[in-house]
C-alpha positions in Angstrom: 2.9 -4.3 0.5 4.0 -1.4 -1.5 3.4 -0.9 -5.3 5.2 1.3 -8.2 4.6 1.5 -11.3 7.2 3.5 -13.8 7.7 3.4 -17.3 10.3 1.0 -18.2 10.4 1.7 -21.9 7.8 2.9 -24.4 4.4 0.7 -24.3 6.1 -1.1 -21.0 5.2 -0.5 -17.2 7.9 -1.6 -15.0 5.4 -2.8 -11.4 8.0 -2.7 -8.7 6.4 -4.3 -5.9 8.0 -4.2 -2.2 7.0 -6.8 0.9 5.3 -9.8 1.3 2.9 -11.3 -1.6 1.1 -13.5 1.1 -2.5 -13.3 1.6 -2.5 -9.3 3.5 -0.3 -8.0 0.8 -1.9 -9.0 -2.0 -5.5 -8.3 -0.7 -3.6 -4.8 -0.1 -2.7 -4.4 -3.5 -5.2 -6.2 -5.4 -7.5 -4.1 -6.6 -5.1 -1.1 -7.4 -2.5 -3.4 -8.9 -5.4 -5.0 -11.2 -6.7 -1.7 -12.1 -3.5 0.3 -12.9 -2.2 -2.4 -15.3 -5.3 -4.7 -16.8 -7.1 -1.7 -18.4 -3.4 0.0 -19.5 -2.5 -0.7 -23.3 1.2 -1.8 -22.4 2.7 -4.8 -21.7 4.2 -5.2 -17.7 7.2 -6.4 -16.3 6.3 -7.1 -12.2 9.9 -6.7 -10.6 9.6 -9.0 -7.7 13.2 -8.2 -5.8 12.1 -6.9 -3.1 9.2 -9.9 -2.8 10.5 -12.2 0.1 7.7 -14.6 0.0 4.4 -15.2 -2.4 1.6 -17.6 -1.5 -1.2 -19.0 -3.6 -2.9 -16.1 -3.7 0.2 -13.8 -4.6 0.3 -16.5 -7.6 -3.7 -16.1 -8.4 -3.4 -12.3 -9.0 -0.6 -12.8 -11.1 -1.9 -15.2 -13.4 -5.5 -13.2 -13.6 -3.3 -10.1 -14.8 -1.6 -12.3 -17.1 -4.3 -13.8 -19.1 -6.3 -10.4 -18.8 -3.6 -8.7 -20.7 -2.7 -11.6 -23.3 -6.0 -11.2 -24.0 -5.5 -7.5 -25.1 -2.7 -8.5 -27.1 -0.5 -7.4 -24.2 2.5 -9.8 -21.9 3.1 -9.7 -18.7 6.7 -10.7 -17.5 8.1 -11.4 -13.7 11.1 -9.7 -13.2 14.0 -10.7 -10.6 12.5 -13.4 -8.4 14.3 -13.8 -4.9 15.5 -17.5 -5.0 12.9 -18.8 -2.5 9.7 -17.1 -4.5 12.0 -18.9 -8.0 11.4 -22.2 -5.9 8.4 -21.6 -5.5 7.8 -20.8 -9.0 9.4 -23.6 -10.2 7.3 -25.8 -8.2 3.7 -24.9 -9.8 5.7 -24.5 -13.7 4.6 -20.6 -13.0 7.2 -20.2 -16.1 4.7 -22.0 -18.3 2.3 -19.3 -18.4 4.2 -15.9 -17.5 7.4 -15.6 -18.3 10.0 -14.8 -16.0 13.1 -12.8 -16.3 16.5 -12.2 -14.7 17.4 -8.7 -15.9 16.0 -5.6 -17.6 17.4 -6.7 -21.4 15.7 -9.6 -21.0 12.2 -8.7 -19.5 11.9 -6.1 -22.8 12.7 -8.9 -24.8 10.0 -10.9 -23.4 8.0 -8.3 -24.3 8.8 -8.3 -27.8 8.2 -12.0 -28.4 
């Protein structure tokens, strides 16, 4: 599992993350993804293109992030499911609690709410 993280706009970290979201690649990026972003005083949009597949765990680390930056005052979006990790979304209502975007304009304006 590979990790990026870029400035997407002014007080907004774009995390692009590459491979699988299962339980190797997130205990692979778990720590550093939770690190770089939690303690950060920006929102983040997780770009998930290039995710094939997420499992329970995958879904765990996104929601801690989540709720440890709402509780700053901060949002985190999803950004560009694949169709098969959107299923999956769909399935546990992930959209309930993060919200989850289909393109850049929208992902900032996520932010914004």
């Amino acid at each position: 599992m590979k990790m990026d993280i870029q400035e997407m706009a002014p007080g907004v970290n774009r995390v692009v993350l590459d491979g699988r979201l299962d339980a190797a690649g997130t205990g692979e990026i778990e720590l550093r993804f939770t690190a770089s972003i939690a303690p950060a005083d920006r929102h983040a949009v997780v770009d998930l293109a290039a995710v094939p597949f997420v499992s329970s765990l995958g879904i765990r680390l996104l929601l801690t992030v989540a709720r440890t930056l709402q509780r700053r005052g901060r949002k985190a979006v999803i950004l560009n499911p694949q169709p098969s990790v959107m299923t999956v979304f769909e399935t546990v209502a992930l959209g309930t609690l993060i919200p989850i975007a289909t393109d850049d304009a929208e992902a900032l304006a996520l932010t914004a709410t």
